[in-house]
C-alpha positions in Angstrom: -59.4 -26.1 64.8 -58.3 -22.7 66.2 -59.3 -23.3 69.4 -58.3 -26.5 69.8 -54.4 -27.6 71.9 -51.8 -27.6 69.9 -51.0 -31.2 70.4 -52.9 -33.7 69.2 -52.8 -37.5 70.3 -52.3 -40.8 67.9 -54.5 -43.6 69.4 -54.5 -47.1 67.9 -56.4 -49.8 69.3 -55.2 -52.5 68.5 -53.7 -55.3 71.1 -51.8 -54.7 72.4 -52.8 -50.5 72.2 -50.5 -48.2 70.9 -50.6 -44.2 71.2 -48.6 -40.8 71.2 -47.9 -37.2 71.5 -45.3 -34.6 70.4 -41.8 -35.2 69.0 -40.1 -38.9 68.5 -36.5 -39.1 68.4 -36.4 -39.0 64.8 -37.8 -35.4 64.4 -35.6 -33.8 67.2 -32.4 -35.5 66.2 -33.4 -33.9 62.6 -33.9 -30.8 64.1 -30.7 -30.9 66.2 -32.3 -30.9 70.1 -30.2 -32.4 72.4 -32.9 -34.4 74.5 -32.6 -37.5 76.8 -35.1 -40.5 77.1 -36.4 -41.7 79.6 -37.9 -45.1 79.7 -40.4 -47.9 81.7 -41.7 -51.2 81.3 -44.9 -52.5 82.6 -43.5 -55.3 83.9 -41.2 -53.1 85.7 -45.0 -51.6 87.3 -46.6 -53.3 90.2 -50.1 -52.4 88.6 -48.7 -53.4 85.1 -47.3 -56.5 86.6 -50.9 -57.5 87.7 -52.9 -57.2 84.4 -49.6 -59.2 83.1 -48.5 -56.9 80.7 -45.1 -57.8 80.0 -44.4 -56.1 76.4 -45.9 -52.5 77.7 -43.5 -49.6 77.8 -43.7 -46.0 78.6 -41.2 -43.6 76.8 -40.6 -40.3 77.3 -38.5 -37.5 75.5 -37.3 -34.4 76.8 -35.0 -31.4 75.5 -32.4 -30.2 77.1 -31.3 -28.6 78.8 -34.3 -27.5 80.1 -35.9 -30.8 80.7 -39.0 -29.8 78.8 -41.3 -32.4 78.2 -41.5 -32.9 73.8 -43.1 -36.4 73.5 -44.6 -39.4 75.1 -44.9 -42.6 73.3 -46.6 -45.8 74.9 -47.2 -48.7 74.1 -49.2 -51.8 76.3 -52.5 -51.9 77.7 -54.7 -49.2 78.5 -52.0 -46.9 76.3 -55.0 -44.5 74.7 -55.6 -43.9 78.6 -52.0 -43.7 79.6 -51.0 -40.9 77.1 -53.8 -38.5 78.1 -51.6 -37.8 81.2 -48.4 -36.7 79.3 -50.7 -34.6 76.6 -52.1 -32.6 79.2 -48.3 -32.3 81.2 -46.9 -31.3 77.3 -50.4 -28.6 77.0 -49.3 -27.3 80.5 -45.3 -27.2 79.8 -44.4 -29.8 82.2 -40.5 -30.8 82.9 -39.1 -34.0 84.3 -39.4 -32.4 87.9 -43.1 -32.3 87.4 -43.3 -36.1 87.4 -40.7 -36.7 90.1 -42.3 -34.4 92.3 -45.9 -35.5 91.6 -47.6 -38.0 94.0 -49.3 -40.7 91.7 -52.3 -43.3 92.9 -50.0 -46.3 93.6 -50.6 -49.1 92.0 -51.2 -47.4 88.7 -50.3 -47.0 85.5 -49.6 -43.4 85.6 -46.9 -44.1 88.0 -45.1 -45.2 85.0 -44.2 -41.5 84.2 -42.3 -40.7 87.5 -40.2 -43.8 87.0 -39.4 -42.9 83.4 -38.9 -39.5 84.5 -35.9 -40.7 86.9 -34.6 -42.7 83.9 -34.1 -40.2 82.2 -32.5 -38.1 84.8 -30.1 -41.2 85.1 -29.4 -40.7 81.7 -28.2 -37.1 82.3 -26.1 -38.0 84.6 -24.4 -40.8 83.1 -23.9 -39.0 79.3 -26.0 -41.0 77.4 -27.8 -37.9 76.0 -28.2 -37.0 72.0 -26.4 -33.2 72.0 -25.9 -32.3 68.0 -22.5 -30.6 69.0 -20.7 -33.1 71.2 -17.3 -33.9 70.2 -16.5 -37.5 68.8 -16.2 -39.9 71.4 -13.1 -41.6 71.8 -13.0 -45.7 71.2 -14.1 -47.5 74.7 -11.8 -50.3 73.6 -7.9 -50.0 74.2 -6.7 -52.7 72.4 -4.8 -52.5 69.2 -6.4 -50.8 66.4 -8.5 -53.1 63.8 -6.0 -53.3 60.3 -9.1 -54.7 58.2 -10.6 -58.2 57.7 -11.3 -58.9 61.2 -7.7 -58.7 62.8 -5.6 -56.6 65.0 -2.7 -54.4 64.4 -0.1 -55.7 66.9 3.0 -54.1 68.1 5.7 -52.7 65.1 2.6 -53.1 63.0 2.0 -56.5 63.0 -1.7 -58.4 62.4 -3.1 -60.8 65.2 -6.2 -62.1 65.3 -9.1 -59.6 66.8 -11.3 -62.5 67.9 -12.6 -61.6 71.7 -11.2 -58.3 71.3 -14.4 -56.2 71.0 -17.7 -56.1 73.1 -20.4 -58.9 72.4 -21.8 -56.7 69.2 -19.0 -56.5 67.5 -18.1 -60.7 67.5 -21.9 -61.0 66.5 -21.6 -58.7 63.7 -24.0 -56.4 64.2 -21.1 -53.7 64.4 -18.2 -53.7 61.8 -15.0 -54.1 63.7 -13.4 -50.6 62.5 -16.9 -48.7 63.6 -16.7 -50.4 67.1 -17.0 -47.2 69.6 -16.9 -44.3 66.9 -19.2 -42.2 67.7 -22.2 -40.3 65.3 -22.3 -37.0 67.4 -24.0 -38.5 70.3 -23.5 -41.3 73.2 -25.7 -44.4 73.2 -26.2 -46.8 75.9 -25.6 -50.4 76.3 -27.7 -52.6 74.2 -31.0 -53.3 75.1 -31.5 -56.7 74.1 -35.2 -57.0 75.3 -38.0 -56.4 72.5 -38.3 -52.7 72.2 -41.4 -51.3 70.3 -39.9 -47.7 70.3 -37.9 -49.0 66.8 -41.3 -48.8 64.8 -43.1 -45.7 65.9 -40.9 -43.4 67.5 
């Protein structure tokens, strides 16, 4: 084992496959690294689109802020093949630039990496990193502040109904109304509302 990389890959055939490499999001949030993801569907792939692979996805993490390529976790067809290309960018230190700048066979599968790659640039510049030390993020929502029980504090103090006050989350309940845009240390994105296999394993 000594001379062996010092990454080793999970590979599960199943259908559809599912395999990995390095650090989920889990382990580096534990281990406070601020990292970004990026992300990309095979539907979203012209060579994905032809085998009609429409739950595939392609997820990268990197740490920041050196970019730094930490773990690769796909999920679709062909996925046992499709993660020897990130083990063998993590082996050789690779960064986000190395997939952006790479010219991949086109159609392919591997060009899934360059497009998660910009995703996750995207995400840089738009915030929506995990950095352990980030201030609390102020509420998105300028309305009245939430008195308890599902209404509003109005003016002088007074309770109005909250109903339509809050984003499409919140009136489903899936976010208490006095949680609605607190923050845990870290900004989030928009709800992805599409089935994302990332929630299991990684």
């Amino acid at each position: 084992m000594s001379d062996s990389g010092p990454f080793l890959p999970i590979g599960i055939w199943t259908i559809p496959e599912i395999s990995m490499v390095g650090e989920t999001e889990q382990g580096l949030r534990a281990k406070g690294v601020a990292h970004t993801v990026g992300r990309w569907r095979y539907d979203d792939n012209p060579r994905g689109m032809l085998l009609a692979e429409g739950a595939g996805l392609l997820k990268l993490l990197f740490s920041l802020p050196d970019e730094k390529l930490r773990g690769v976790h796909v999920m679709g067809d062909n996925a046992c093949e499709v993660i020897a290309v990130g083990l063998v960018a993590m082996t050789l230190g690779a960064t986000c630039s190395t997939f952006i700048d790479t010219c991949f066979n086109y159609p392919s599968l591997s060009d899934l990496y360059k497009y998660a790659a910009y995703d996750a640039l995207g995400r840089v510049d738009r915030g929506d990193v995990y950095r352990p030390w980030a201030p609390a993020r102020p509420p998105r929502y300028h309305e009245k502040a939430f008195c308890g029980n599902g209404v509003r504090c109005g003016s002088g103090g007074q309770a109005s109904s909250g109903e339509g006050v809050l984003d499409g989350r919140s009136r489903r309940g899936q976010i208490p109304p006095e949680q609605a845009g607190a923050s845990n240390g870290f900004r989030t994105s928009s709800p992805d509302l599409s089935p994302s296999p990332e929630s299991a394993w990684g």
